[in-house]
N, CA, C and O of each residue as an XYZ file, in Angstrom:
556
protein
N      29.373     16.409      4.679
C      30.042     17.667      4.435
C      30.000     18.539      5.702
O      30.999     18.873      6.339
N      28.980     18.806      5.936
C      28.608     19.268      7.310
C      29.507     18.615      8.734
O      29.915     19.356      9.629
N      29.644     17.605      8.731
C      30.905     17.081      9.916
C      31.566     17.480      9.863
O      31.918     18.189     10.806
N      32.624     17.333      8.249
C      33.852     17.866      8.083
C      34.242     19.711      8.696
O      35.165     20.369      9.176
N      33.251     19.806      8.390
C      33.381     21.358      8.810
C      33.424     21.477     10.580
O      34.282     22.095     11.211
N      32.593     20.930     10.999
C      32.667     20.660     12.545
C      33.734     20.056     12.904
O      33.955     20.536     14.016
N      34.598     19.258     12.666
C      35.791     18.559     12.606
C      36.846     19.835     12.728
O      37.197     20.331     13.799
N      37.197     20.181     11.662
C      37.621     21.760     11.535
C      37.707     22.865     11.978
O      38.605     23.663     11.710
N      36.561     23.091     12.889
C      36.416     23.792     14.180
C      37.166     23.687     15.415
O      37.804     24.537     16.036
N      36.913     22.241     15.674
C      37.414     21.893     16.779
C      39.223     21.622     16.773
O      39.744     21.850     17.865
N      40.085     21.211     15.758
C      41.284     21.672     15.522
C      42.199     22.857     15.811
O      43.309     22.804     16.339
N      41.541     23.944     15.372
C      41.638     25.336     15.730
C      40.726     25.885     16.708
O      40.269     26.987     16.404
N      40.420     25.483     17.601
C      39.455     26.174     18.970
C      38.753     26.760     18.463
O      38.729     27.845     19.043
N      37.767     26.754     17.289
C      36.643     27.946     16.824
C      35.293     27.124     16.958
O      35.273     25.902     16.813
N      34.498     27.655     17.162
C      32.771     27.280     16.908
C      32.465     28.563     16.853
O      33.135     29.549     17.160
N      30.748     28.407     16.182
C      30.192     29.125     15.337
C      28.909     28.501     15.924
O      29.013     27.275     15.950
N      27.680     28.972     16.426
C      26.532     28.498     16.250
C      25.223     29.897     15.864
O      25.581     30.764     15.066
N      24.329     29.954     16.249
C      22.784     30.869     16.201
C      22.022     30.161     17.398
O      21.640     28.995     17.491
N      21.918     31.223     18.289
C      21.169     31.453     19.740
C      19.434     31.700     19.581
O      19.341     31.811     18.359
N      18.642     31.783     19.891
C      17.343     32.049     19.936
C      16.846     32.258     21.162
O      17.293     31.622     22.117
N      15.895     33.136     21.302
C      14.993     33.414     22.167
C      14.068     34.146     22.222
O      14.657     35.227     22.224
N      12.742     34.440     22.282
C      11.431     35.119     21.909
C      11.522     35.336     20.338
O      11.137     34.561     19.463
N      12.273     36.889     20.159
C      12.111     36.855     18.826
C      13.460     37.758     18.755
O      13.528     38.867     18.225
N      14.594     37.015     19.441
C      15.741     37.715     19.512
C      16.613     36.448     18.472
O      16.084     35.344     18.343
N      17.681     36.694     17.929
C      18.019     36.065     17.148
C      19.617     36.507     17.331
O      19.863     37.713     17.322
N      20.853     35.426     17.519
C      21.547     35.969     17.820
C      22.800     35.107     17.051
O      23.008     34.014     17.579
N      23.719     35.452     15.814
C      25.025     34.938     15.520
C      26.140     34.936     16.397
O      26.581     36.037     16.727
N      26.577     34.106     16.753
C      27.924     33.583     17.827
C      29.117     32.999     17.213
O      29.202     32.021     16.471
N      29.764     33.559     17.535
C      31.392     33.285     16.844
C      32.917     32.993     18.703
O      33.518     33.743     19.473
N      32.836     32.026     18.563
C      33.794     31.497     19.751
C      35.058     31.072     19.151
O      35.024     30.184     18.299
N      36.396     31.710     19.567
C      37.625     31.139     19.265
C      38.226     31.458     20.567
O      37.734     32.275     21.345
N      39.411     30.726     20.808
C      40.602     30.400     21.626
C      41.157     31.985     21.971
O      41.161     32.588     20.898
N      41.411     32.469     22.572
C      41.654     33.885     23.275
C      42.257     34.152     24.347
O      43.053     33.379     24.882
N      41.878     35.523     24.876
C      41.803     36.797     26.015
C      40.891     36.696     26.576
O      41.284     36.960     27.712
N      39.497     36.421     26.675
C      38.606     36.453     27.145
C      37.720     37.445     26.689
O      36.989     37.749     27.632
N      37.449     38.084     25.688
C      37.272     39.630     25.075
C      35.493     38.810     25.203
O      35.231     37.635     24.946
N      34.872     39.501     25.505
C      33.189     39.642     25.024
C      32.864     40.587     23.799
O      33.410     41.653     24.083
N      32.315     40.694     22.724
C      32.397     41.941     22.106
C      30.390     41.243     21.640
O      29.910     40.120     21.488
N      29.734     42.895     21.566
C      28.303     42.115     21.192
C      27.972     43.554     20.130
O      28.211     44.738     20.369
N      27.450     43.037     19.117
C      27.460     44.011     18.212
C      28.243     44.980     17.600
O      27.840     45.949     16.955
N      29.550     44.614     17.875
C      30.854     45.234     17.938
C      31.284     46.112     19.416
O      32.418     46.580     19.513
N      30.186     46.292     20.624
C      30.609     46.562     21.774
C      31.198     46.224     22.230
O      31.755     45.353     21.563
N      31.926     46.380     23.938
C      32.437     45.402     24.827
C      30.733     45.172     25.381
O      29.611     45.633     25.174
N      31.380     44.203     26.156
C      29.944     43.043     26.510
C      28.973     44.077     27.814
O      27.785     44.104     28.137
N      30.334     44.901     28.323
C      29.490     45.961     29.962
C      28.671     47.126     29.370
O      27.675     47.606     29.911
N      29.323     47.617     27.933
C      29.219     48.785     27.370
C      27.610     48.069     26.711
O      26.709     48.367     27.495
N      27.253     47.505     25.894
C      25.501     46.536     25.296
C      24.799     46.364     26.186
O      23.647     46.732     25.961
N      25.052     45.770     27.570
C      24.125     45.398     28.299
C      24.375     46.053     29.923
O      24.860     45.310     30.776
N      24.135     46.984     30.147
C      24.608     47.961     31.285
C      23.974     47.174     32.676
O      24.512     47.461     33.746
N      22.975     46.304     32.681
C      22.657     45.523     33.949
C      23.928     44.226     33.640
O      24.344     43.677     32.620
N      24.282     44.101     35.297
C      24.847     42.986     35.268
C      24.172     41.671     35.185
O      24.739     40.604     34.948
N      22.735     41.869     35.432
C      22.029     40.560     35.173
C      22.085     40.121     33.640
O      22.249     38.915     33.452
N      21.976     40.910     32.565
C      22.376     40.551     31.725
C      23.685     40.005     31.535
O      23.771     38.837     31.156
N      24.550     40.571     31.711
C      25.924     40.393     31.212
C      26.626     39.002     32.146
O      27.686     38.507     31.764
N      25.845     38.429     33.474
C      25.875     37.584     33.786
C      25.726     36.205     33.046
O      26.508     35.285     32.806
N      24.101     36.493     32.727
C      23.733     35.292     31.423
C      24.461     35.175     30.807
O      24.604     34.049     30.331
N      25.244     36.080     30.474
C      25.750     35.892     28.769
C      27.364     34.846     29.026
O      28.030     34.033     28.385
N      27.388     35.552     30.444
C      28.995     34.358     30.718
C      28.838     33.165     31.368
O      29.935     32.672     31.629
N      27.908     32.501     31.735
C      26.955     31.570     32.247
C      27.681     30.731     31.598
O      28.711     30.308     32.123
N      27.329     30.352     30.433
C      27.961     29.004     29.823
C      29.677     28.959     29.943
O      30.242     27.865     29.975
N      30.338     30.047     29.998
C      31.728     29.962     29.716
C      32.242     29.379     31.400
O      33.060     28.470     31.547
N      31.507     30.185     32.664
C      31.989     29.568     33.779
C      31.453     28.099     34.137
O      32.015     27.494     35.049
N      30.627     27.640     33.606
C      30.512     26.631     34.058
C      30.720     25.491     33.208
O      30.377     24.353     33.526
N      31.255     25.782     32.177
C      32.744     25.028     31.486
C      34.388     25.106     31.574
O      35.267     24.502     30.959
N      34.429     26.354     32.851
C      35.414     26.365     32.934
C      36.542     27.345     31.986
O      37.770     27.258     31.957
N      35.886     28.027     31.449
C      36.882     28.258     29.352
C      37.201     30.157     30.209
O      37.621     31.043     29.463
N      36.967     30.436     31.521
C      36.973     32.065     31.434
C      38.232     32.532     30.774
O      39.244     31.836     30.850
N      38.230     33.445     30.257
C      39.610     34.226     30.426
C      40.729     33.249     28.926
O      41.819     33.553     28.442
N      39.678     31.933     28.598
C      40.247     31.919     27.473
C      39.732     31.613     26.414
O      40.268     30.671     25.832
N      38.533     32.253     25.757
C      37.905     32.312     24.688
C      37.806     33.817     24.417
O      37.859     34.606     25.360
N      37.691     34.155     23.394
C      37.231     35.669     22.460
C      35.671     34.967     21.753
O      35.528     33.887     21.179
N      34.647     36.031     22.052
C      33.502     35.308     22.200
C      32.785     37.127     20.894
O      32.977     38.295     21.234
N      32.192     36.778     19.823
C      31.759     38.046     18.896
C      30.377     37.567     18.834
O      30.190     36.546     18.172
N      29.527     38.039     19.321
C      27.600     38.140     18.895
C      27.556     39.074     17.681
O      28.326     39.996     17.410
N      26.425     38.608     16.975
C      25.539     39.473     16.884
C      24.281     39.461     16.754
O      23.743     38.762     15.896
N      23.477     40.374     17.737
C      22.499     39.955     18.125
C      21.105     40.870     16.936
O      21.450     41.644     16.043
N      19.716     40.547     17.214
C      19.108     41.290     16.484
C      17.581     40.899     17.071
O      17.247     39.749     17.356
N      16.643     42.191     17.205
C      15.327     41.740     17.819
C      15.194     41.536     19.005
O      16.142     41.379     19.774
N      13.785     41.505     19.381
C      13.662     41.695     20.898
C      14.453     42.349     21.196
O      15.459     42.713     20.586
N      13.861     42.715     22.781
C      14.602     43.224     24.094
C      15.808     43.007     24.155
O      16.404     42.403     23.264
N      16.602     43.648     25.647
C      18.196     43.298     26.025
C      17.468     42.075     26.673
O      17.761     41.090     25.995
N      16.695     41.751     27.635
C      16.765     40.383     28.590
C      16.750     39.197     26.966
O      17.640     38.358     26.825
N      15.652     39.359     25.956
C      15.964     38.377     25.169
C      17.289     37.702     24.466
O      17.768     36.599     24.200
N      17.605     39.354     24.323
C      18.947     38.812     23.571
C      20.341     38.585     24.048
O      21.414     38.417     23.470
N      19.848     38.650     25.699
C      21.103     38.462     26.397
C      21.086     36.773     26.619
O      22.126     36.129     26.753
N      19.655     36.135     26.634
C      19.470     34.384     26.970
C      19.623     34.326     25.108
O      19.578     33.170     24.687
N      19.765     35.245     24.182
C      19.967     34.431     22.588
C      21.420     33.866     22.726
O      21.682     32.717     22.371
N      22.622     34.957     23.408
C      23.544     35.123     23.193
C      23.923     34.040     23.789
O      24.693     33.306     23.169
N      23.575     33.736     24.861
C      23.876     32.412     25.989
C      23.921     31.349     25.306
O      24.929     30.695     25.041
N      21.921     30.959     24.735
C      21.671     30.158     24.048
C      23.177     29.883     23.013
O      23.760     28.801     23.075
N      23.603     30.866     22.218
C      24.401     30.767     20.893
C      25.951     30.215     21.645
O      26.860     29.756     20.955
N      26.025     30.332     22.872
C      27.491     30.472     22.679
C      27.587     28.950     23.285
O      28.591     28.336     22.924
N      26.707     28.273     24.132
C      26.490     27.520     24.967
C      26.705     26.491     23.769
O      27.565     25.613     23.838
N      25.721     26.686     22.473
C      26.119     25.424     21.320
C      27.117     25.696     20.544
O      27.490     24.756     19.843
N      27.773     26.858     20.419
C      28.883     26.774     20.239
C      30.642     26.316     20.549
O      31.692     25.989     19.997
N      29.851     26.650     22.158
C      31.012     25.638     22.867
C      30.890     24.694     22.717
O      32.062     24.321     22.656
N      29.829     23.164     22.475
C      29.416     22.035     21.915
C      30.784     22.160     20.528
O      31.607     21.249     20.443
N      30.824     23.036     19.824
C      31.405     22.503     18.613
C      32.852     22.614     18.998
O      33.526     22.483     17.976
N      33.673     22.821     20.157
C      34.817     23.245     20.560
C      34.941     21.967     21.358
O      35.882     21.223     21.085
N      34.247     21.692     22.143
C      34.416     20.378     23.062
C      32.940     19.762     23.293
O      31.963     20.285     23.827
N      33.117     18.300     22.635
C      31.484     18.062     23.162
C      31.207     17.193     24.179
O      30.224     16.489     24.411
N      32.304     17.375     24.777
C      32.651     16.818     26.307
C      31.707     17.938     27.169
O      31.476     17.514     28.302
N      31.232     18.998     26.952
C      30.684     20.128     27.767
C      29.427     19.887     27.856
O      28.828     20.371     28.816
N      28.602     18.969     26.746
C      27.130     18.838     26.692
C      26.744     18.699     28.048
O      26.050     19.519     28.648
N      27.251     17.537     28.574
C      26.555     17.035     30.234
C      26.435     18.180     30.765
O      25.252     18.483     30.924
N      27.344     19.130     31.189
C      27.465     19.915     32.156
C      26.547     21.455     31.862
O      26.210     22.249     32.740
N      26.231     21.602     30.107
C      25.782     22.605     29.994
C      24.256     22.317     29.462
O      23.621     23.281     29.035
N      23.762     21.254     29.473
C      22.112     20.558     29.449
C      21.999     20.036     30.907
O      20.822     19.741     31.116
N      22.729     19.826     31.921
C      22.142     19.955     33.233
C      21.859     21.764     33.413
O      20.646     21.961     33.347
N      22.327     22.550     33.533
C      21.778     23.871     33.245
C      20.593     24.490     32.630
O      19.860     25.436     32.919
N      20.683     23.397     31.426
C      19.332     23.932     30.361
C      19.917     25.182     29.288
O      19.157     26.073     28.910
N      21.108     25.128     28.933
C      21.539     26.345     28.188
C      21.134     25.806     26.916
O      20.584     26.454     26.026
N      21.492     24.353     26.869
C      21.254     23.583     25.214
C      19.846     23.715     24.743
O      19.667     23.357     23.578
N      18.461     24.296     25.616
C      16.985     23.883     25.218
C      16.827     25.233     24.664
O      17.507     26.083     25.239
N      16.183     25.595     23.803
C      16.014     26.579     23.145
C      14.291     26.890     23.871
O      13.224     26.280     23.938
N      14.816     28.129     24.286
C      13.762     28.346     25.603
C      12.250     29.037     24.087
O      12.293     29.910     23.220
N      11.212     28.076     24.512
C      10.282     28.390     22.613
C       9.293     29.031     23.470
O       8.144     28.682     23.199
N       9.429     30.069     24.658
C       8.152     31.158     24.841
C       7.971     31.898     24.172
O       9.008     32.221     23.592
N       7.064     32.474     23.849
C       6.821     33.520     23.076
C       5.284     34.398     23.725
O       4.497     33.875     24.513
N       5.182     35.479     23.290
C       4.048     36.053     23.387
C       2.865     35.359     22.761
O       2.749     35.322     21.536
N       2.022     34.831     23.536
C       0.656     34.278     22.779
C      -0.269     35.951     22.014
O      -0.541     37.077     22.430
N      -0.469     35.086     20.603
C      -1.661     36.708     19.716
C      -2.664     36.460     20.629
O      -3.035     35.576     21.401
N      -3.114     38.113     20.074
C      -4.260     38.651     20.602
C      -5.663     37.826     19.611
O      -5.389     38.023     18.427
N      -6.697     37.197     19.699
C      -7.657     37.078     19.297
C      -8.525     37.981     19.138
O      -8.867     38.758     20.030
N      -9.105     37.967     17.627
C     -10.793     38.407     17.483
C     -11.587     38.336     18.810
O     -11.512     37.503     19.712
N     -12.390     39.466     18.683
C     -13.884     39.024     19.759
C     -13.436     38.844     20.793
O     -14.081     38.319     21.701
N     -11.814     39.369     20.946
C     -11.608     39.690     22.982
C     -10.371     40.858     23.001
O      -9.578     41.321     22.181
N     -10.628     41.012     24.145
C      -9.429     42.173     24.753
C      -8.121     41.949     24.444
O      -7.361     42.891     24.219
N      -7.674     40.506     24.397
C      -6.327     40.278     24.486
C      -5.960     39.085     24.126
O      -6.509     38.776     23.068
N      -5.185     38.173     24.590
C      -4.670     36.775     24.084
C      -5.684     35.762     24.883
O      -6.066     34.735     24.321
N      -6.148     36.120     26.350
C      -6.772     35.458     26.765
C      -8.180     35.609     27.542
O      -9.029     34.837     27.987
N      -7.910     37.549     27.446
C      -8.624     37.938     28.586
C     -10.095     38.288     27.646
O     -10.122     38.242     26.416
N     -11.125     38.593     28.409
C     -12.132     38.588     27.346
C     -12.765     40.416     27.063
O     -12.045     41.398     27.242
N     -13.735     40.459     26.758
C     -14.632     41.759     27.233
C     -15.716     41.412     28.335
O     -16.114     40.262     28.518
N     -16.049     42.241     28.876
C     -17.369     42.221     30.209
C     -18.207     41.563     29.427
O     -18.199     41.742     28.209
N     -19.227     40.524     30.166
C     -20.182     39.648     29.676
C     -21.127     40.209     30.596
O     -21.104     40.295     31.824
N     -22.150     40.651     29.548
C     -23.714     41.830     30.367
C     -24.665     40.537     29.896
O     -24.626     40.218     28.708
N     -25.431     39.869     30.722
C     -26.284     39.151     30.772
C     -27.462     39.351     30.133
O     -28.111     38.602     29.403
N     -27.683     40.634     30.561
C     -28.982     41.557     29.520
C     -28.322     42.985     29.205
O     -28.938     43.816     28.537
């Protein structure tokens, strides 16, 4: 059932995937277009005011080649802007997978396909922090 639907996608230029990163979580919606970015109902310059962000986020589209002709809708949620600008990447990068999966090679030599699993290590009992300790007084 699940193919068929992927099948279906790719007919009409649409994919659909979910991006991840720390604890950013991000819905991606890719169809055939203008090139429009829109992220939370923003434009893509107006959400993420560094261009380092807004770089990531078109990362996967230039180096498939697709600029200027996909309409690309996030929505993102959690964490930071740097997280949810690599969710959005993450999301759109497997979404282009469901549009052409001729793109895998070119967008897993990159590393867009690995779902980057850092996270903040917890803080432990009986210390300062995740790793660091308290002063050790001998006597």
């Amino acid at each position: 059932m699940e193919k068929e639907h992927t099948r279906e996608h790719n007919e009409e230029g649409r994919g659909a995937a979910t991006g991840k990163r720390k604890t950013a979580i991000a819905r991606v919606r890719v169809q055939s277009g203008t090139g429009q970015i829109q992220v939370n109902d923003r434009p893509l310059e107006e959400y993420f005011p560094r261009t380092l962000w807004a770089t990531q986020v078109k990362a996967p589209i230039e180096i498939t080649n697709m600029t200027g002709k996909l309409d690309i809708f996030a929505k993102v949620t959690g964490g930071g802007l740097t997280g949810q600008a690599e969710a959005i990447r993450h999301g759109i990068s497997r979404a282009l997978l469901e549009i052409n999966p001729e793109f895998r090679e070119s967008l897993k030599k990159e590393g867009f396909l690995t779902r980057d699993a850092r996270v903040k290590e917890r803080k432990k009992f009986g210390q300062k922090g995740a790793r660091k300790r308290f002063q050790f007084s001998k006597r």
